[in-house]
LUMSEFI-152377 format. One record per residue (C-alpha): residue number from 1; x, y, z. Coordinates in pm, 1 decimal. Example, Ala and Ser with C-alpha at 12.3 -4.5 7.8 and 13.67 -1.06 7.14 Angstrom:
<recs>
   i       c1       c2       c3
   1   1230.0   -450.0    780.0
   2   1367.0   -106.0    714.0
</recs>
This chain:
<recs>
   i       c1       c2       c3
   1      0.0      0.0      0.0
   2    174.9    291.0    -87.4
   3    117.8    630.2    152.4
   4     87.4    986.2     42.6
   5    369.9   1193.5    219.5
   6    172.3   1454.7    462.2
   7    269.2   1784.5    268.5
   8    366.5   2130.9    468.4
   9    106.5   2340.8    511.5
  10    255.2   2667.2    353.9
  11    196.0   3035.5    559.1
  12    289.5   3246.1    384.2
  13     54.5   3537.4    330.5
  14   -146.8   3396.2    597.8
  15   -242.2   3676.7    903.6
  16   -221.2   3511.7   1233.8
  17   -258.8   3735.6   1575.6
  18     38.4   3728.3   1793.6
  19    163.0   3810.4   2129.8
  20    551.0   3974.2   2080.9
  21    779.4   3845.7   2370.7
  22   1063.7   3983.0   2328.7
  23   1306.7   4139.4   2012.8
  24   1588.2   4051.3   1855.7
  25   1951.1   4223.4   1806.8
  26   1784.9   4392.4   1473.9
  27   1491.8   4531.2   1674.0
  28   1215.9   4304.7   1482.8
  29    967.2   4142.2   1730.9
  30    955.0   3802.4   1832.8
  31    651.1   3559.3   1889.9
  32    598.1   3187.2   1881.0
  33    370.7   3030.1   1670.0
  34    282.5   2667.7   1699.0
  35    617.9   2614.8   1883.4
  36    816.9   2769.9   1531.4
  37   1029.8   3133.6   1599.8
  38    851.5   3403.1   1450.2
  39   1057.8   3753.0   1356.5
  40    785.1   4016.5   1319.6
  41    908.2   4324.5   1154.2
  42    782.9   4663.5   1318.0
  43    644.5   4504.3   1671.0
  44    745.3   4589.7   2017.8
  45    784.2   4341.9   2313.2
  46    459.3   4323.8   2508.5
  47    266.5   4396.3   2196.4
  48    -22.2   4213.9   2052.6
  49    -69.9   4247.6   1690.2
  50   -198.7   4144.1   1388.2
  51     94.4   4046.0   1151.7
  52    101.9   3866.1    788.7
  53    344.3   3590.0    708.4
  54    624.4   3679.6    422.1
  55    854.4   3404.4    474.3
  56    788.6   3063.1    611.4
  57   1142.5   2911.9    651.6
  58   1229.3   2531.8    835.6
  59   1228.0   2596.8   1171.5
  60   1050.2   2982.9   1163.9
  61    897.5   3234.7   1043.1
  62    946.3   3567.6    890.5
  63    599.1   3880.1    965.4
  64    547.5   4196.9    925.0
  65    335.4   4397.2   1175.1
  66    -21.3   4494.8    957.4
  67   -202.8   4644.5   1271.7
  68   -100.9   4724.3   1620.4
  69   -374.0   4549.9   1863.6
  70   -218.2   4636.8   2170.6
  71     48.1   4921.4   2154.4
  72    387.8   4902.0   2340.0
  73    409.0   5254.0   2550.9
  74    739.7   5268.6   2425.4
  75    519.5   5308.0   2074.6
  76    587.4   5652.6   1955.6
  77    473.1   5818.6   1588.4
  78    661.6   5784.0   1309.7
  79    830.3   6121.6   1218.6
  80    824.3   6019.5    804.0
  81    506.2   6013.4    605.5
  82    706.7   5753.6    449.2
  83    767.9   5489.1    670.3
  84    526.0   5224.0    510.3
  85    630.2   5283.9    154.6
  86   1049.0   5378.5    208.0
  87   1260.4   5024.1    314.5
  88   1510.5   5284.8    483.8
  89   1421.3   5349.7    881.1
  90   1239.9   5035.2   1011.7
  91   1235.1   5124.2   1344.7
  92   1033.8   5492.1   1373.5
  93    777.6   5350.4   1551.5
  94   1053.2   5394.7   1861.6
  95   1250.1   5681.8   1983.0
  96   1636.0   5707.6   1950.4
  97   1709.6   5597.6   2271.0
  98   1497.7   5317.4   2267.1
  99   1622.2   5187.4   1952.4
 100   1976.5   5199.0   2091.4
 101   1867.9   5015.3   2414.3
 102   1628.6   4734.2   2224.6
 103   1951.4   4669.7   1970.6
 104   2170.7   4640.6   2213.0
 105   2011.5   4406.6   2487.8
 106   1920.7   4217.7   2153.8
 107   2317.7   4195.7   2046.1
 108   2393.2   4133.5   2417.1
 109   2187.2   3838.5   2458.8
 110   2272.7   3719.9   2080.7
 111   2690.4   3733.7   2190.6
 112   2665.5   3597.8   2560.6
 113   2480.1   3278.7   2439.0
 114   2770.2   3274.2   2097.1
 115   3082.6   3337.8   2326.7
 116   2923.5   3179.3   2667.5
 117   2993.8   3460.4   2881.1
 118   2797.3   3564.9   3169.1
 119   2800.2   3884.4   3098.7
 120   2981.5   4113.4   2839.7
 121   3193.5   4440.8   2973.1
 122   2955.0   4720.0   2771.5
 123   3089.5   5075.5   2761.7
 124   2906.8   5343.6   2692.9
 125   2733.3   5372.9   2343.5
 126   2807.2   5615.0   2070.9
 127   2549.7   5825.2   1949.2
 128   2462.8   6116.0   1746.1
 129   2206.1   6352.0   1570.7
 130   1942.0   6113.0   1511.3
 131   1810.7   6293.0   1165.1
 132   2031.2   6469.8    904.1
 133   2329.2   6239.7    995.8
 134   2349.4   6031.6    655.6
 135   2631.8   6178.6    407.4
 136   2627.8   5941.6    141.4
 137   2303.7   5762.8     -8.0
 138   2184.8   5621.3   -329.6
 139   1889.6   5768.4   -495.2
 140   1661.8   5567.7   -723.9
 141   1565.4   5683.2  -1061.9
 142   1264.3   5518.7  -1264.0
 143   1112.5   5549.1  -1542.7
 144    695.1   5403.8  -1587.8
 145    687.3   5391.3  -1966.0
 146    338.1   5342.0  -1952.4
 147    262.5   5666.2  -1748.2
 148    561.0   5867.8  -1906.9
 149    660.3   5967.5  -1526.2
 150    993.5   5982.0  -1382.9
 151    981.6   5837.4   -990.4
 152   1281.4   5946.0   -772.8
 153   1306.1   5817.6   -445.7
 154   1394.5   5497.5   -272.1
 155   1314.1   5111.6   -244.2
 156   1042.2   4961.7    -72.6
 157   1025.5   4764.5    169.5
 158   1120.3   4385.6     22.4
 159   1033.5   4525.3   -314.7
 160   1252.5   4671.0   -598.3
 161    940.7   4919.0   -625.9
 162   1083.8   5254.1   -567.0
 163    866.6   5503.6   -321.5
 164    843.2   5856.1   -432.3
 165   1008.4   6083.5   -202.7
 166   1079.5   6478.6   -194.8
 167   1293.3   6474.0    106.6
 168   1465.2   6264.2    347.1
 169   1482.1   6304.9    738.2
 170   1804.6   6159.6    801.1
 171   1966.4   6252.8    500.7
 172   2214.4   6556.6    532.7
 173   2038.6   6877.3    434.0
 174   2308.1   6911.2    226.9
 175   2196.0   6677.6    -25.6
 176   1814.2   6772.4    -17.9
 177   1776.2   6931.1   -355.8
 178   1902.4   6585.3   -546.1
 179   1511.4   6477.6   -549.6
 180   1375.8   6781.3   -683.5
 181   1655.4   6846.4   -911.0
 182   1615.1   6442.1  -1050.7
 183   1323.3   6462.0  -1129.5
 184   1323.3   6798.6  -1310.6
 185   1596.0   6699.9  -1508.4
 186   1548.6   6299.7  -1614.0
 187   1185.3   6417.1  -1687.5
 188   1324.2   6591.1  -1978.9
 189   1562.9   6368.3  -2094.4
 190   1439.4   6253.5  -2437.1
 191   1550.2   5911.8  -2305.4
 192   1470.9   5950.7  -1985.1
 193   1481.5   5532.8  -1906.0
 194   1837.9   5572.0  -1920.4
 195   1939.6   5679.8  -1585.8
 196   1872.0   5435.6  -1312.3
 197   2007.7   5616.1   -967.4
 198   2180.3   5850.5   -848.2
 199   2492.8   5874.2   -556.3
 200   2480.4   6142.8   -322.4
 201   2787.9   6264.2   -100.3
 202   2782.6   6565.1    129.6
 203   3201.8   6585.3    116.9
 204   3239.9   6848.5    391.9
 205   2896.8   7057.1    279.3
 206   3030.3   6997.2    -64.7
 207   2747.7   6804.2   -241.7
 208   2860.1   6518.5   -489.4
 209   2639.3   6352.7   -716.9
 210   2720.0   6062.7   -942.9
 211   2445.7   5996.8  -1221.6
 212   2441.1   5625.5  -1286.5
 213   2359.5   5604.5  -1712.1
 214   2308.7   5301.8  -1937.0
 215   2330.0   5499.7  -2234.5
 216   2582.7   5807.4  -2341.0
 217   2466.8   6125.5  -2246.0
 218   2539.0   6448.7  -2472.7
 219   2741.0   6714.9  -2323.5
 220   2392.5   6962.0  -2378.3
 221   2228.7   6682.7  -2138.5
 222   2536.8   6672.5  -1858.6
 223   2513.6   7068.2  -1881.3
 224   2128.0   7024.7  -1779.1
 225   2197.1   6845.4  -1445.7
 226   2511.2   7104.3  -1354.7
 227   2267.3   7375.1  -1441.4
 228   1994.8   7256.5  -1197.4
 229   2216.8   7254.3   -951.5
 230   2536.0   7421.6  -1001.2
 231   2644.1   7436.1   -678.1
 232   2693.7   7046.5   -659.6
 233   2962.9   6881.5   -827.3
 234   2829.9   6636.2  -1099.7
 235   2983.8   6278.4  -1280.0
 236   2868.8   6044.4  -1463.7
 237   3004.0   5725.0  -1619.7
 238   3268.2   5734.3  -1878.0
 239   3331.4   5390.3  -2027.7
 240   3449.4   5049.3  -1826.7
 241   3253.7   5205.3  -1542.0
 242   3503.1   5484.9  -1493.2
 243   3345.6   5827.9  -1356.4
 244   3436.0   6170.7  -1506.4
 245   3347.0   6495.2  -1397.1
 246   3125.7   6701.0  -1587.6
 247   3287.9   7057.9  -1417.7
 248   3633.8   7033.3  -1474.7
 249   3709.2   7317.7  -1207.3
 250   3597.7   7062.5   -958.8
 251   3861.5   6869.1   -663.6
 252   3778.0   6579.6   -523.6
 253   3557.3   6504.9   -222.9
 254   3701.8   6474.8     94.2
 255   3653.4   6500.7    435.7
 256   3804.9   6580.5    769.1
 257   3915.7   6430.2   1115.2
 258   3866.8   6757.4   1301.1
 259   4016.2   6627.2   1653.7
 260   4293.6   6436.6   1484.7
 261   4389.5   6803.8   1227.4
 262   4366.2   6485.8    958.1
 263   4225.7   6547.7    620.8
 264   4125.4   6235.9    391.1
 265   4047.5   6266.4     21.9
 266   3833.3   5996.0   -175.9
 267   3659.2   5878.4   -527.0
 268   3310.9   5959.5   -483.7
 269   3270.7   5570.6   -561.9
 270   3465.1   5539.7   -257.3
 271   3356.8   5324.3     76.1
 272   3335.3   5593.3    343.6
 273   3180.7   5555.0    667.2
 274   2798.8   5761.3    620.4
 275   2803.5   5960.7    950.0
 276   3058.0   6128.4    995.6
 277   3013.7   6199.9   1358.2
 278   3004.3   5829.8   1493.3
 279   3288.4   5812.4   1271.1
 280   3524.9   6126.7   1441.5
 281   3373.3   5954.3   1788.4
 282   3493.1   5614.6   1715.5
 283   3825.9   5714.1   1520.6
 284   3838.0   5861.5   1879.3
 285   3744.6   5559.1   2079.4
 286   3993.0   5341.4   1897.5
 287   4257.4   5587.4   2007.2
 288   4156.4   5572.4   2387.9
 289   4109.6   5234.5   2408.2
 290   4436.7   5111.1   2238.3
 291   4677.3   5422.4   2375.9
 292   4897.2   5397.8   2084.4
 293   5230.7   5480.4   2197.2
 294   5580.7   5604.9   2001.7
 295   5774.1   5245.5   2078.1
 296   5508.5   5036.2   1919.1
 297   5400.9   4899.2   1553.7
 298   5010.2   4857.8   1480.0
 299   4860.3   4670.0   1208.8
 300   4587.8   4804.0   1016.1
 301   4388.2   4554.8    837.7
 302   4099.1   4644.0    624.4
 303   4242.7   4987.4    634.1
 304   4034.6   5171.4    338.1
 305   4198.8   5508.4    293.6
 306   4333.5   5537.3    590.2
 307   4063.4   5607.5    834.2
 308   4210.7   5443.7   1134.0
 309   4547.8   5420.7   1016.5
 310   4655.0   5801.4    987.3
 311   4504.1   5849.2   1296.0
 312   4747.6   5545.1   1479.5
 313   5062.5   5658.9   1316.3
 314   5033.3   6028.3   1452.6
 315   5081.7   5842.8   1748.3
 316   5277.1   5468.4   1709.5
 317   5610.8   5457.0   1574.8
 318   5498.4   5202.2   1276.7
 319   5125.4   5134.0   1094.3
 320   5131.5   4900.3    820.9
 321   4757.4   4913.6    662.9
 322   4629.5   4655.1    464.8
 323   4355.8   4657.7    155.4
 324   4154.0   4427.5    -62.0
 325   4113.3   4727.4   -340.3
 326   4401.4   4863.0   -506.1
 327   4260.4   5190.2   -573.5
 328   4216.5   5230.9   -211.9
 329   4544.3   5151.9   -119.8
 330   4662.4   5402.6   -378.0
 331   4391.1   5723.7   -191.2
 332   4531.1   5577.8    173.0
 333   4934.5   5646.2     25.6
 334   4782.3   5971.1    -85.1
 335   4656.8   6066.6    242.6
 336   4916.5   5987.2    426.8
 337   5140.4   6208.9    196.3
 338   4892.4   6511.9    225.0
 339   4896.9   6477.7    580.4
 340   5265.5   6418.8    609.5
 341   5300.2   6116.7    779.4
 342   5539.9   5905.3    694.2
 343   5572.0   5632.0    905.6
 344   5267.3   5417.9    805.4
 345   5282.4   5222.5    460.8
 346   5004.7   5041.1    267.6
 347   5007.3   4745.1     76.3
 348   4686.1   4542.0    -84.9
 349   4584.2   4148.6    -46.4
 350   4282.5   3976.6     -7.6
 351   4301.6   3921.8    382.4
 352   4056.0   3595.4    342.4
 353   4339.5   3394.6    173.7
 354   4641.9   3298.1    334.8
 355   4923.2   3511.1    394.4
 356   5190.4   3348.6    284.3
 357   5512.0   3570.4    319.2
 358   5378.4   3888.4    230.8
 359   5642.0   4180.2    360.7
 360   5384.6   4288.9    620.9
 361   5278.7   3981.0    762.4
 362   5570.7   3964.4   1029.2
 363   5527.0   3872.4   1464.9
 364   5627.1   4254.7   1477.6
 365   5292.1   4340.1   1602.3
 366   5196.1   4510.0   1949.1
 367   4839.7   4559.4   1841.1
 368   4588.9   4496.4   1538.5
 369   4283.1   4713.5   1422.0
 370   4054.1   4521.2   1209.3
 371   3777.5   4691.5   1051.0
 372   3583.1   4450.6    766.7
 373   3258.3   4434.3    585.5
 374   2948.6   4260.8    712.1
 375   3069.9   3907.7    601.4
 376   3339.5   3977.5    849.3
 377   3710.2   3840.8    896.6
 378   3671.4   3477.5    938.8
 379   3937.9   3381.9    692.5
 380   4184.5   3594.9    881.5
 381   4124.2   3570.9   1212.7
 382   4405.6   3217.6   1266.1
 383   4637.7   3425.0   1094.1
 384   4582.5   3754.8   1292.3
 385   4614.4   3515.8   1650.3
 386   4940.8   3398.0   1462.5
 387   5065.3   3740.0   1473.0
 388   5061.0   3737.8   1855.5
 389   4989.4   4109.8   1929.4
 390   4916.2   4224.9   2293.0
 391   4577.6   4382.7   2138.5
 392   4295.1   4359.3   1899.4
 393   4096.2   4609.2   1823.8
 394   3777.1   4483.1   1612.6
 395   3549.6   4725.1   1438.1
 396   3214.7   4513.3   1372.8
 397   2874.5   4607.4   1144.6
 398   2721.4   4287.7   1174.9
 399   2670.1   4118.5   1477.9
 400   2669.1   3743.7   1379.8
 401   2988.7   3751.9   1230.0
 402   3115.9   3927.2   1521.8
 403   3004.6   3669.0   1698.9
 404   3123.4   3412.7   1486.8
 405   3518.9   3546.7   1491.0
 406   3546.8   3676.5   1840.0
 407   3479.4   3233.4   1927.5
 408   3792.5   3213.3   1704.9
 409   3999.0   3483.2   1954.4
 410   3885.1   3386.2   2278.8
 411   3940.3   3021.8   2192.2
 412   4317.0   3124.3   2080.7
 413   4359.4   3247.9   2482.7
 414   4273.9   3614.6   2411.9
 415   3976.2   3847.9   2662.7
 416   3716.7   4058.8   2563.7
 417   3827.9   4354.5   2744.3
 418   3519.0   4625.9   2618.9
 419   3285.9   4617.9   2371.8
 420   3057.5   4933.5   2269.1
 421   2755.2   4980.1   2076.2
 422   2782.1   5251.5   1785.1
 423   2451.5   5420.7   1643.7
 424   2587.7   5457.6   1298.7
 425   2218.0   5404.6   1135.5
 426   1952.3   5578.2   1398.9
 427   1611.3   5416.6   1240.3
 428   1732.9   5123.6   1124.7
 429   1809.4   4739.7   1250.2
 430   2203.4   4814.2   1171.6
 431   2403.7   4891.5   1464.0
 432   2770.6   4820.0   1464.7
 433   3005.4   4726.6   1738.7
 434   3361.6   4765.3   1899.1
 435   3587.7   4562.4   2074.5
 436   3870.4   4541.8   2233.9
 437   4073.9   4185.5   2338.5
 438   4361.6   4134.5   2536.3
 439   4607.5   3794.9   2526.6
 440   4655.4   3675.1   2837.6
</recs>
C-alpha cells in the first residue's frame, strides 16, 4: 500500500494574531507560533498584533506587523510620512534611545549565548544627531513607460518598487535638492529610461552627485543636471565604469578628522563611513582604548583610505595598513602624503586567503585594528592570533559575524576587554560594534 507523504502546510501570506515576547539584536519582534520562531518586523515586546506571514522558513517564520492590537508605551509616531512605503528606517515607531537600548540588549543576549559569557563588559554607546546624519546615499531613478513619469526616491520595503520621495529626514540637508533636481531633469531627458540612480555625497557641505547612465549622455544633457544645480559637483560614467566629472574646475571630495587636524580625500565611488560623527567619535574611541604609543608597531587591516590608520601613526612609531582594493590603497598612500606622515605604509591582499610571506605579515605586532565588511574576517582571524599582538581592536557592522570570529579569539587564549555599541544608522536594525581583546 503505498502512503501519500503529509505535505507542509505553507503560511505564507497567511495573518495570524500574535503576542511579541521579546526582540531581537535587529529590533524586529519576536513571537511563537505553533512552537516555530517568529521575527515580526515593526512590533514591540509586550505587543499584541496582527501580523502577515512573508517568509515561512524550516524551523521559523518571517511577519510583518499589519495592525497594532495592543500598543507598546514605548510606541511613539513615526516622524516620516514615508515609513510604510520607504525600506530605509524600520524602526520609527521607537525613539532614539529606545532603539539603541532594544539593539543592544538584543546583540547582548545574541553574543553571551555565541561566546558563553555571563556577561559582556559594555561601555558606553556612541550616538549622534538622530536625523540629518546620513552623508552618502543612493537615490533611485525610474522610469513608468506606460505613465511617461519619472519616480525618484527609494526602495520599498522587500520590493525593488521605488517610493516617491521629496525629502529625506536623516539625510544631510546638504543633499536635499538631489530629489527635486532628478526629477526635473530625467523628466526631460528625451531618453529619460536611461538613468537608473543617483549617488549622493555631502564631502564636507560639498554636495557630490554621481548619475548612474546606461546609455551616453550628450554634453547639452550633462550641462542640464550642472545647471539645476550648479552648486553640486556632478559625474557620470565614462566607459568600463570609470566616472568623469562634468565641471572640470571641480577637486575631489574629501573630508576631515577635526580632533585628529587629519584630512582624507576619496573617489566619490569610494567606501566611506555615512556619519561622519560616529565616525570622528569612534576614530576617537579606537585611540583611547588602544593608547597607541611612540615604541610600538600597529597593524591596520581592512584599512580603506586610511581612516584608522593616519590616525594610529600620529601616534605609534609604525602602521602598516592593509587593503583588498588597489585603488584604495593608492587614496590611503595619498593621504598619508597630504597629511605628512610618513611612518605608516600600505600594501593590498585579499586578507581571506592565506598570507603566505607577504612583507607585512611579520610577529612585529603590538596591536591589530581590524575593521571589515558585514561578512566579516573569518578567513583571517588564525592568521591575525598567529601574529601574537598584545591587542585587537575589532570594528564590527554585523553582529553574527562578530560573533562568529570573536569564538575564534577567545578560543586562541585572548579576553574581551570592552565592547561598545555605535549608532551609525539611527532608524534602522544596523548597529555596529567595537571591541577590544587582550592575550593573556
Amino acid at each position: 500500500m503505498l502512503y501519500k507523504q503529509k505535505q507542509k502546510t505553507q503560511r505564507t501570506g497567511q495573518q495570524l494574531k500574535l503576542l511579541i515576547d521579546r526582540a531581537d539584536y535587529e529590533g524586529n519582534g519576536i513571537a511563537r507560533y505553533q512552537d516555530r520562531i517568529t521575527f515580526v518586523s515593526g512590533a514591540l515586546p509586550g505587543e499584541q498584533v496582527l501580523v502577515k506571514i512573508i517568509e515561512d522558513k524550516p524551523g521559523f517564520l518571517k511577519a510583518r506587523t499589519e495592525q497594532v492590537i495592543q500598543p507598546s508605551p514605548l510606541r511613539i509616531e513615526p516622524f516620516c510620512a514615508h515609513i510604510h512605503q520607504c525600506g530605509g528606517c524600520q524602526l520609527q515607531h521607537l525613539s532614539a534611545t529606545a532603539q539603541q537600548q532594544i539593539k543592544q540588549q538584543g546583540i547582548d543576549a545574541l553574543l553571551r549565548h555565541q561566546l558563553q559569557l555571563a556577561e559582556l563588559p559594555w561601555q558606553p554607546l556612541l550616538s549622534g544627531a538622530a536625523q540629518g546624519y546620513r552623508r552618502k546615499a543612493r537615490i533611485g531613478v525610474w522610469f513608468d513607460k506606460k505613465t511617461r513619469n519619472v519616480i525618484v526616491g527609494f526602495r520599498q520595503p522587500a520590493n525593488k518598487a521605488l517610493t516617491p520621495i521629496a525629502a529625506c529626514a536623516v539625510l544631510s540637508p546638504v543633499l536635499t535638492p538631489i530629489f527635486a533636481v532628478l526629477k526635473q531633469v530625467v523628466s526631460a531627458l528625451p531618453q529619460p529610461g536611461c538613468i537608473t540612480h543617483a549617488e549622493v555625497i555631502d564631502a564636507q557641505g560639498q554636495p557630490f552627485v554621481v548619475v548612474r547612465h546606461t546609455a551616453a549622455l550628450t554634453e547639452a544633457q550633462r550641462q542640464a543636471f550642472v545647471a539645476a544645480w550648479p552648486e553640486a559637483t556632478w559625474l557620470g560614467e565614462a566607459s568600463a565604469g570609470e566616472l568623469c566629472y562634468w565641471q572640470t574646475d571641480r577637486a575631489s571630495p574629501m573630508y576631515t578628522l577635526a580632533d585628529q587636524q587629519l584630512s582624507l580625500s576619496f573617489a566619490p565611488d569610494d567606501f566611506i563611513q555615512v556619519n561622519a560623527q560616529i565616525n570622528q567619535q569612534m576614530v576617537n574611541q579606537a585611540l583611547a582604548w588602544l593608547a597607541p604609543t611612540a615604541d610600538e608597531t600597529i597593524l591596520d587591516l581592512y584599512a580603506g583610505m586610511g581612516n584608522f590608520s593616519l590616525a594610529l601613526a600620529q601616534r605609534a612609531k609604525l602602521v602598516h595598513g592593509v587593503e583588498g582594493l588597489t585603488k584604495m590603497v593608492q587614496q590611503a598612500q595619498h593621504n598619508a602624503q597630504v597629511n605628512d606622515l610618513h611612518n605608516v605604509h600600505f600594501w593590498q591582499a585579499d586578507l581571506h586567503l592565506p598570507w603566505g610571506n607577504a612583507e607585512w605579515n611579520r610577529p612585529l605586532y603590538d596591536k591589530v585594528v581590524l575593521d571589515p565588511a558585514r561578512a566579516g574576517a573569518e578567513g583571517a582571524i588564525a592568521q591575525i592570533v598567529a601574529l601574537k599582538p598584545a591587542q585587537i581592536l575589532y570594528v564590527s557592522c554585523n553582529a553574527a559575524t562578530f560573533a562568529r570570529d570573536s569564538k575564534g579569539l577567545l578560543n586562541a587564549g585572548y579576553q574581551l576587554q570592552k565592547i561598545a555599541g555605535m549608532d551609525m544608522f539611527p532608524h534602522t536594525s544596523h548597529f555596529e560594534l567595537m571591541a577590544l581583546f587582550s592575550r593573556h
